[in-house]
C-alpha positions in Angstrom: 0.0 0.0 0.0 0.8 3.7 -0.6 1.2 5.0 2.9 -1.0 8.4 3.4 -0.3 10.4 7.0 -3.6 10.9 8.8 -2.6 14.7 8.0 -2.3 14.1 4.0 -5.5 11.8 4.2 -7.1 14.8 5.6 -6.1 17.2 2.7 -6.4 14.4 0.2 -10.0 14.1 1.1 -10.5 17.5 2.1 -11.3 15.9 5.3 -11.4 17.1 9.0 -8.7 15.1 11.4 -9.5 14.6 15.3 -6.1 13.0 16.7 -2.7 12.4 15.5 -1.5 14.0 12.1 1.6 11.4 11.9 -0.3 8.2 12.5 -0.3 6.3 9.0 -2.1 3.4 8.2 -0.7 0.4 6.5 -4.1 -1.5 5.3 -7.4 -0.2 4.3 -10.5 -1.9 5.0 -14.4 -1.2 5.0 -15.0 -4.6 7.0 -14.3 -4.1 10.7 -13.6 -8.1 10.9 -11.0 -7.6 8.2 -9.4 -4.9 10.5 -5.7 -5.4 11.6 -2.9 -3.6 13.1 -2.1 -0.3 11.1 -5.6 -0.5 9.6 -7.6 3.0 8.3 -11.2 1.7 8.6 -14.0 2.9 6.1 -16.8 3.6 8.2 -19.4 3.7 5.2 -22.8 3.5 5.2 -24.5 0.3 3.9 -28.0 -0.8 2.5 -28.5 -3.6 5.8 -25.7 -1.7 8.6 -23.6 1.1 8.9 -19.9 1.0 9.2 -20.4 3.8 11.9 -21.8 0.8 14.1 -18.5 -1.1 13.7 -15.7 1.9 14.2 -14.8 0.5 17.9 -14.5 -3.1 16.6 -12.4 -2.0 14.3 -10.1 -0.7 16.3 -10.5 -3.0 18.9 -9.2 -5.1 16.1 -5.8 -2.9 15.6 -7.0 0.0 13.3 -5.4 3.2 14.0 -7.7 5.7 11.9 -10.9 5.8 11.1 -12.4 7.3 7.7 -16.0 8.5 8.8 -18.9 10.4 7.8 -19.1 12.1 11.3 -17.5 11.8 14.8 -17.6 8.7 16.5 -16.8 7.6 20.3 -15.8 5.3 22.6 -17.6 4.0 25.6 -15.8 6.3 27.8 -16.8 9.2 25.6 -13.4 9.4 23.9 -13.7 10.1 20.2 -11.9 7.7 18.1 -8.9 9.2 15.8 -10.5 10.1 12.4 -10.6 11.6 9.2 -14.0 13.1 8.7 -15.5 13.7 5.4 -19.5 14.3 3.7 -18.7 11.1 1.9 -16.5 8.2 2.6 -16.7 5.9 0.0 -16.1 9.2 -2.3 -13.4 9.8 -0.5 -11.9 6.5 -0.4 -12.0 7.0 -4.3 -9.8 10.4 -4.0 -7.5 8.3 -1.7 -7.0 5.7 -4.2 -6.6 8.1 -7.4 -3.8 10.0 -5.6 -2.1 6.8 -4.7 -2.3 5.5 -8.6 -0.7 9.0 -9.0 2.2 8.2 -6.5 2.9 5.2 -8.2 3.4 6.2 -11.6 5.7 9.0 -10.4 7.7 7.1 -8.8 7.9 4.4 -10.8 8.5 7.0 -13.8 11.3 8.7 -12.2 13.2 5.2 -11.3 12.5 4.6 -15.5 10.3 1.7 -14.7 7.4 1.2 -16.4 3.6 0.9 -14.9 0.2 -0.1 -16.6 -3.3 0.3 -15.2 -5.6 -2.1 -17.5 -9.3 -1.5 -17.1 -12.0 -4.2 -18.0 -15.5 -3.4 -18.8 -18.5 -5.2 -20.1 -21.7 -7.1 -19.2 -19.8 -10.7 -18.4 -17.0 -12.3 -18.6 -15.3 -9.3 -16.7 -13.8 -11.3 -13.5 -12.6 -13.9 -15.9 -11.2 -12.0 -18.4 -9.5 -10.3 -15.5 -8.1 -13.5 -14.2 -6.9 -14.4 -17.4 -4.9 -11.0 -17.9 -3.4 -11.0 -14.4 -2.4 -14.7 -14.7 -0.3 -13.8 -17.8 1.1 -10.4 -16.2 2.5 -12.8 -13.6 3.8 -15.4 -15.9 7.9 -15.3 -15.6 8.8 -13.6 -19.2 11.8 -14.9 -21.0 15.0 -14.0 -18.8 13.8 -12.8 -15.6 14.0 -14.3 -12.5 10.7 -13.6 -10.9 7.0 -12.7 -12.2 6.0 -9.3 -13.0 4.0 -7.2 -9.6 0.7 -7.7 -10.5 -2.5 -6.6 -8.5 -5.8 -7.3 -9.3 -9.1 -7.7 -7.4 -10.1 -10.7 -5.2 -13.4 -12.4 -6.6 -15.2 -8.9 -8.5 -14.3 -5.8 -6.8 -15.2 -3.7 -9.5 -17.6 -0.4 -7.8 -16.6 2.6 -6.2 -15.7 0.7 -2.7 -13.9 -2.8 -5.0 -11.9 -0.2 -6.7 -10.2 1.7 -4.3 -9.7 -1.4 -2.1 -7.8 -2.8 -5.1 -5.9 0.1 -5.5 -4.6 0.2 -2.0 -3.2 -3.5 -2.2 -0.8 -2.1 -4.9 2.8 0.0 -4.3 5.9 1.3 -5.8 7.0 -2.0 -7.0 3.4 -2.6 -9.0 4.4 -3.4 -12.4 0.6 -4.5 -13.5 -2.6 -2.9 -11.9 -5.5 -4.5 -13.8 -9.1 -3.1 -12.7 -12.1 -4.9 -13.0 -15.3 -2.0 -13.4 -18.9 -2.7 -13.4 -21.3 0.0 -13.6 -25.1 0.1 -12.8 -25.7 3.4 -14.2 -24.3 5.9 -16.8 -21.3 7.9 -15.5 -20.0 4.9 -13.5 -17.7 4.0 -15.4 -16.6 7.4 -16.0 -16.0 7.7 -12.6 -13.9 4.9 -12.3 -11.7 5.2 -14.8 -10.9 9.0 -13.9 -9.9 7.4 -10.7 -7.3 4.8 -11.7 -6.4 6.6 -15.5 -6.1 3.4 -17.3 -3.4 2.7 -19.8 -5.2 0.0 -21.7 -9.3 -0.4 -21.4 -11.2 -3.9 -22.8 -15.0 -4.0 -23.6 -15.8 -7.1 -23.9 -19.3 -7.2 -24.6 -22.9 -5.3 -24.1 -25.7 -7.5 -22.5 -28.8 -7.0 -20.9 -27.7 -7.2 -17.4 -28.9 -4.4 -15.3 -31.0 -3.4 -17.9 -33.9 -2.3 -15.7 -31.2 0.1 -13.7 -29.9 1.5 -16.5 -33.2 2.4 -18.6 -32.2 -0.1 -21.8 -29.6 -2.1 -23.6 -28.3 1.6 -25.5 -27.7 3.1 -22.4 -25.6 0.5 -21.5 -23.8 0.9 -24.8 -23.2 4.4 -24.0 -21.7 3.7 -20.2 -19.3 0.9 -21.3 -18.2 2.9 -23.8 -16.9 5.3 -21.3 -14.2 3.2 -20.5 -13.0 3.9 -24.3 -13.5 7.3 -23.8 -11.3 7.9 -21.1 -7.9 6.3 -22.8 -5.5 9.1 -23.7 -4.4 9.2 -27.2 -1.3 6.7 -26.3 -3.5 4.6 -24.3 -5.0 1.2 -26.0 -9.3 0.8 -26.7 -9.0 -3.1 -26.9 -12.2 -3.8 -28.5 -14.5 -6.7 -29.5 -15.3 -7.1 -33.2 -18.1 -10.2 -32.6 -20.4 -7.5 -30.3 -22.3 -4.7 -32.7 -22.1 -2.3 -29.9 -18.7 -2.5 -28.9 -17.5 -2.2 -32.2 -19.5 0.9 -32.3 -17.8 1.9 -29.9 -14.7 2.7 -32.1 -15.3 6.3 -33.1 -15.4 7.6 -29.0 -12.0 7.2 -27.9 -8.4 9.1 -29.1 -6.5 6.1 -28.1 -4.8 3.4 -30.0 -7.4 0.8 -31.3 -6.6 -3.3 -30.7 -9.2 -5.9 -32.1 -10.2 -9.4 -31.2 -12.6 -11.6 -33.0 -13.2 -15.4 -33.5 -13.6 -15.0 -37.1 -10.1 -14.8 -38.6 -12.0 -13.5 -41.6 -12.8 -9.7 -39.9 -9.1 -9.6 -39.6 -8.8 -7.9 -42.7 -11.1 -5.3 -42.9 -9.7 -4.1 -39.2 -6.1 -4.4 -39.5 -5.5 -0.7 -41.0 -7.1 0.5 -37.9 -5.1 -1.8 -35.1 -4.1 -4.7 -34.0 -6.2 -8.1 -34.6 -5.9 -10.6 -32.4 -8.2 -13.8 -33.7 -8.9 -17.4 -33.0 -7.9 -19.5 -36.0 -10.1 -22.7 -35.9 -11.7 -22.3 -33.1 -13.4 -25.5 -31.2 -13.9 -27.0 -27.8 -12.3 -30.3 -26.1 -14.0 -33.4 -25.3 -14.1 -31.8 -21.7 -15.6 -28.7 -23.2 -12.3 -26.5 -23.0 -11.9 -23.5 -25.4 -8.8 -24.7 -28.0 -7.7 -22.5 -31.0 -4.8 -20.8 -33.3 -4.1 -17.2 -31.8 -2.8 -14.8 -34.2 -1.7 -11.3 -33.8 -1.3 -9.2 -36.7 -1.9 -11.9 -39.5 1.3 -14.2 -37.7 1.4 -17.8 -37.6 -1.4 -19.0 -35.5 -0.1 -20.3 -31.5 -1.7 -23.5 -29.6 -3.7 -22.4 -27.4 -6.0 -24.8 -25.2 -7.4 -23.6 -22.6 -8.6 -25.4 -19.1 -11.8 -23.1 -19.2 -15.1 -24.7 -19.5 -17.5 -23.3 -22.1 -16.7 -22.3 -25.9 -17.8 -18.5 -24.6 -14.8 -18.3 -22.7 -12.9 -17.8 -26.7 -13.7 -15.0 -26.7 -12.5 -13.6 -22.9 -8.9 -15.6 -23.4 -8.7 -13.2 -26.7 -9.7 -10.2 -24.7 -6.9 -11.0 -22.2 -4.5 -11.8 -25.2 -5.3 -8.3 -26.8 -4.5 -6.5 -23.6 -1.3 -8.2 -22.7 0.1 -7.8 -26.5 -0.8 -3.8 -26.2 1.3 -4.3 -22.9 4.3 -5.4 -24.5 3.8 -9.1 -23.8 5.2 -11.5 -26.4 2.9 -13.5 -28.1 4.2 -16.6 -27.4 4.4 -16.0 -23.0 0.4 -15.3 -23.9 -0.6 -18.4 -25.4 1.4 -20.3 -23.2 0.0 -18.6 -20.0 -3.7 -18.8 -21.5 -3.1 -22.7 -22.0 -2.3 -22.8 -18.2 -4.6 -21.5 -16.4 -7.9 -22.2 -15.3 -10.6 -20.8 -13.0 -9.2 -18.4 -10.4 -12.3 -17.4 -8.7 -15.0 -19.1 -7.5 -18.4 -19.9 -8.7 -17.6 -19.5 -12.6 -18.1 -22.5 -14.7 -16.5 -24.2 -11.3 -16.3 -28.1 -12.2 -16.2 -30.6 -9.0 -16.1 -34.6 -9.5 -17.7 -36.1 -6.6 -16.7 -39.5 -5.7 -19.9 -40.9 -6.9 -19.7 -39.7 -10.7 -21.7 -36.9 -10.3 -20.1 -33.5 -11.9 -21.1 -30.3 -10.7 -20.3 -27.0 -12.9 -21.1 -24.2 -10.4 -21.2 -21.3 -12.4 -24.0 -19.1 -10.1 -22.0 -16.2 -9.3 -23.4 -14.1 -11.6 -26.9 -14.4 -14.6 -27.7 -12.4 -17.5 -29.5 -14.0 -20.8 -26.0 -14.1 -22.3 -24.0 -15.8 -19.8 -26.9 -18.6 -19.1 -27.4 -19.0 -23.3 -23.5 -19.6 -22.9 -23.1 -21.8 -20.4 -26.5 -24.0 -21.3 -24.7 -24.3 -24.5 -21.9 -25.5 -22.8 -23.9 -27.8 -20.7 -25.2 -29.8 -23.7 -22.2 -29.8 -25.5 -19.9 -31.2 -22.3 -23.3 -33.1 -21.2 -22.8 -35.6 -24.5 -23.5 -39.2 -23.5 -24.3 -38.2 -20.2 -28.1 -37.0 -18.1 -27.6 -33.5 -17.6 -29.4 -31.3 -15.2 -29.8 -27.7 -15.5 -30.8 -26.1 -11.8 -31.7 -22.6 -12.4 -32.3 -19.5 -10.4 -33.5 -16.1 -11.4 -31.7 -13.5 -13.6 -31.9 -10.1 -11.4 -31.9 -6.5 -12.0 -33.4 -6.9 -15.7 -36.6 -4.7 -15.5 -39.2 -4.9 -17.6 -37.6 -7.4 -20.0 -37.5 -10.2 -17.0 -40.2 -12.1 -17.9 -39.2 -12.1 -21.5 -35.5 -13.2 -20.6 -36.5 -15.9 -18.1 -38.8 -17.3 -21.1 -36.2 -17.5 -23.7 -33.7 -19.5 -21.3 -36.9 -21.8 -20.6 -37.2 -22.2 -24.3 -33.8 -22.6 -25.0 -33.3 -25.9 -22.2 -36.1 -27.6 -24.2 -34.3 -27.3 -27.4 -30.9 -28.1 -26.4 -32.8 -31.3 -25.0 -31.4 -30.9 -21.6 -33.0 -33.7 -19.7 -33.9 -32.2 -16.2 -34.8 -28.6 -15.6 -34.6 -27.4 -12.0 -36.1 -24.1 -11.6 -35.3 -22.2 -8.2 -37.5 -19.4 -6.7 -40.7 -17.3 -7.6 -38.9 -15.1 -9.6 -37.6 -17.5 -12.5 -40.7 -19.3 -12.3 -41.6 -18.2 -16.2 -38.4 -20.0 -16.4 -40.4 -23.2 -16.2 -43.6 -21.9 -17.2 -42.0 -21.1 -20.7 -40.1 -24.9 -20.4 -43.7 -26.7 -19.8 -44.8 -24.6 -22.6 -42.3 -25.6 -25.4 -42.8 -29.3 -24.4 -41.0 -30.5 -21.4 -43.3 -33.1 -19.6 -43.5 -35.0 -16.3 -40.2 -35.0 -14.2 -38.2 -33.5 -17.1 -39.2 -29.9 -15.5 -39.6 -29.3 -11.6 -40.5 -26.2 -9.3 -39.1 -25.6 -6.3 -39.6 -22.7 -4.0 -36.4 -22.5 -2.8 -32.8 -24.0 -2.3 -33.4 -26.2 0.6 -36.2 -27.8 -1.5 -33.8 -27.9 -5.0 -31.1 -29.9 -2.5 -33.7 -32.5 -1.2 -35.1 -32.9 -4.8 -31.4 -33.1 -6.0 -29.7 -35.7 -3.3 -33.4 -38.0 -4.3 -32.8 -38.4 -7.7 -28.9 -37.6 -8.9 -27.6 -40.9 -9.9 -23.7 -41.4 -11.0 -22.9 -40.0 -14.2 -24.9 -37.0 -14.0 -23.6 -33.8 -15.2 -25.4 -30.7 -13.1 -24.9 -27.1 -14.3 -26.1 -24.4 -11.6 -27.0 -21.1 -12.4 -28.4 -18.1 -11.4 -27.7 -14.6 -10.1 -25.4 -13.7 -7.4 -28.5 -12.3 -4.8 -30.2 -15.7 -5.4 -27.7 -17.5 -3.5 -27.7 -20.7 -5.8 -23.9 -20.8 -5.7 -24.2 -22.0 -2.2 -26.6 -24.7 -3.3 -23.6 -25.4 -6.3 -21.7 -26.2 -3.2 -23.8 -28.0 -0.9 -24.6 -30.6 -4.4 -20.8 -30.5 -5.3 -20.2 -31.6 -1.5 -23.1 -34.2 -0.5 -21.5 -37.0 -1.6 -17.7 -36.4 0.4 -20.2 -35.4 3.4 -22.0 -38.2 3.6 -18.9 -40.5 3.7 -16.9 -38.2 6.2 -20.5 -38.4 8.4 -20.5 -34.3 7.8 -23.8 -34.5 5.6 -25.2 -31.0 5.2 -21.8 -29.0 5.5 -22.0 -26.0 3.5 -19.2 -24.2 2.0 -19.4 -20.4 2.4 
């Protein structure tokens, strides 16, 4: 971390300090049970508690400063050292952009190089992420230890994930990649003014949070803010398969590099940027993503990956893209994307249990998009094998949810998945639309709610089965991925029911 005196965070924010100008915090947290010696707590304000609640945990837990929203004390009337601002997750963000600031001064006047890489779209941004990190870190030709590379834990990608990543990163940082979501227009903005990004990917524009946002354009137009932001000597990686990314073209000053699965675009781009493509692109008997990555029109490079799902092509281009505008060699990237696999949880997240039962959780996160993808994937992995699709709601999708949830239900049917559990009131045209279209009898259940799903579920698996689960993160099916994906271990340890959390 950037070190900030409780005086500096005070100007920073254009805060007011009660206690000691010298103390300096070494770790930044906005969970008091995260809080350790050295810490600056976030007292922010939250939808279900407010981090005011929490300021003496915190430092009964070590912190030494407190970033709050007003004055708070101890039981002996004593007010707690703090920085106190009208906002603090606003000023957390001015905290982080001056440290991003710090660090590319300094690394600038030592002649060492920094990159901030910023990822944007409606899915595949944690993976995509993953991916580009896992390369950054990959031990290039003739040095003795990986590049410094941080990047969020799981999805911190708001106005609180941002700045937390931020603060994990110092003067040694060669790589800071930022993951940014966005509910509303001028979120993104926001973002990126924070941490300036070098290089920016869009990956792709989906429906998710369509109901927040007012429509699919509008999410064009915030996503595209990312692209906007790049300086001219900055990178706009952008994706050629979407219509509205590659619309996206004309809004930003910056350097312009493409990727695409059809090696045939390359052409038509090329006088523009860089093309990155997938030459022959196919998936494995285990449903892995393989193809030919060329840069530039160069000879094709292996590349199979240990991804589930032929979506994930197009996210393994995306992270190729940005790491080439980077200055990594094409050869460290196809040999890094070959590597790796999932590196957070929840996302196409493939268990064996010791009864032949496989269990892809990939509930983290729902839009139509992601579940077309990985339904897709389920049938095509699900080959010679009863598959199970156990399905939750898609959130956050207005007035196009019932529409959405119908078009999934339709789409099980004619991928002739065999069962279809459908979780919850709220994806309930889910199976309405599946009974519709022709699924009969036990092919589609109901079930209120996850406790009845598991019950249904421990009945009637049988070894073999292949179960995909899927839904949005505030349904809480990924906990249900875990309690299937476990059962089986449980019940032979005698720890039936153990949940992992």
């Amino acid at each position: 971390m950037i070190e900030f005196s409780a005086e500096e965070i005070a100007r920073i924010t254009g805060g007011r300090l009660t206690g000691d100008p010298r103390l300096t915090p070494s770790h930044v947290t906005t969970d008091s049970r995260e809080a350790r010696a050295g810490s600056l707590y976030v007292a922010k304000p939250g939808e279900h508690a407010d981090g005011h609640s929490f300021v003496g945990a915190a430092f009964a837990a070590g912190a030494i400063l407190a970033l709050c929203e007003r004055e708070v004390a101890d039981d002996g009337g004593s007010v707690y050292p703090a920085v106190v601002v009208p906002d603090a997750v606003l000023a957390m963000g001015e905290l982080a952009k001056e440290a991003v600031r710090r660090i590319r001064e300094a690394r600038s006047a030592r002649g060492e190089a920094f990159t901030v890489v910023g990822i944007t779209g409606s899915a595949g941004k944690t993976t995509t992420k993953d991916l580009l990190a896992g390369i950054f870190r990959s031990t290039p030709e003739g040095s003795a230890t990986p590049a410094s590379t941080i990047a969020p834990q799981g999805s911190y990608n708001g106005e609180v994930g941002v700045p937390l990543t931020v603060f994990t990163a110092d003067e040694s940082t060669r790589y800071l990649v930022i993951e940014m979501g966005a509910t509303g227009i001028g979120h993104i903005q926001y973002l990126a003014d924070l941490v300036a990004p070098d290089i920016g990917v869009v990956l792709a524009v989906g429906t998710a949070h369509a109901g927040e946002f007012g429509g699919v354009e509008n999410i064009a137009k915030a996503k595209g803010e990312l692209v906007e932001a790049l300086a001219p000597d900055g990178t706009a990686v952008i994706n050629l398969d979407d219509p509205r990314v590659r619309a996206m073209e004309p809004r930003t000053r910056a350097r312009k590099a493409f990727f695409t699965t059809f090696p045939e675009a390359a052409d038509a781009h090329a006088a523009r940027g860089t093309v990155v493509a997938a030459v022959d692109a196919r998936t494995t008997e285990d449903g892995c993503p393989a193809f030919g990555l060329q840069i530039d029109g160069g000879e094709p490079l292996p590349v199979q990956s240990r991804l589930i799902g032929a979506h994930h092509t197009g996210n393994l281009l995306a992270a190729a893209a940005a790491a080439h505008a980077a200055g990594v060699s094409a050869e460290t990237i196809a040999a890094s994307l070959s590597s790796q696999g999932p590196a957070s949880r929840w996302r196409m997240e493939r268990t064996e249990r010791p009864d032949g039962v496989t269990v892809i959780n990939d509930a983290y996160n729902a839009n139509p998009e992601s579940m077309r993808a990985a339904l897709q994937a389920l049938a095509v992995l699900g080959r010679g094998r009863r598959t199970w699709a156990v399905l939750g709601a898609m959130l956050e999708l207005g007035d196009e949810s019932i529409s959405a949830h119908t078009a999934v239900g339709t789409l099980v049917v004619r991928l002739n998945i065999d069962r279809l559990v459908v979780v919850g009131r709220e994806a309930r045209p889910l199976y309405v639309s599946a009974v519709n279209e022709g699924s009969w009898g036990n092919e589609c259940s109901f079930v209120e709610d996850v406790d009845e799903a598991f019950e249904l579920l421990e009945r009637e698996l049988a070894p073999g089965d292949l179960v995909l689960v899927k839904s949005s993160n505030g349904v809480g099916l990924r906990h249900l991925g875990d309690r299937i994906a476990w059962a089986a271990r449980a019940q032979s340890t005698g720890t039936a029911g153990t949940e992992l959390t």
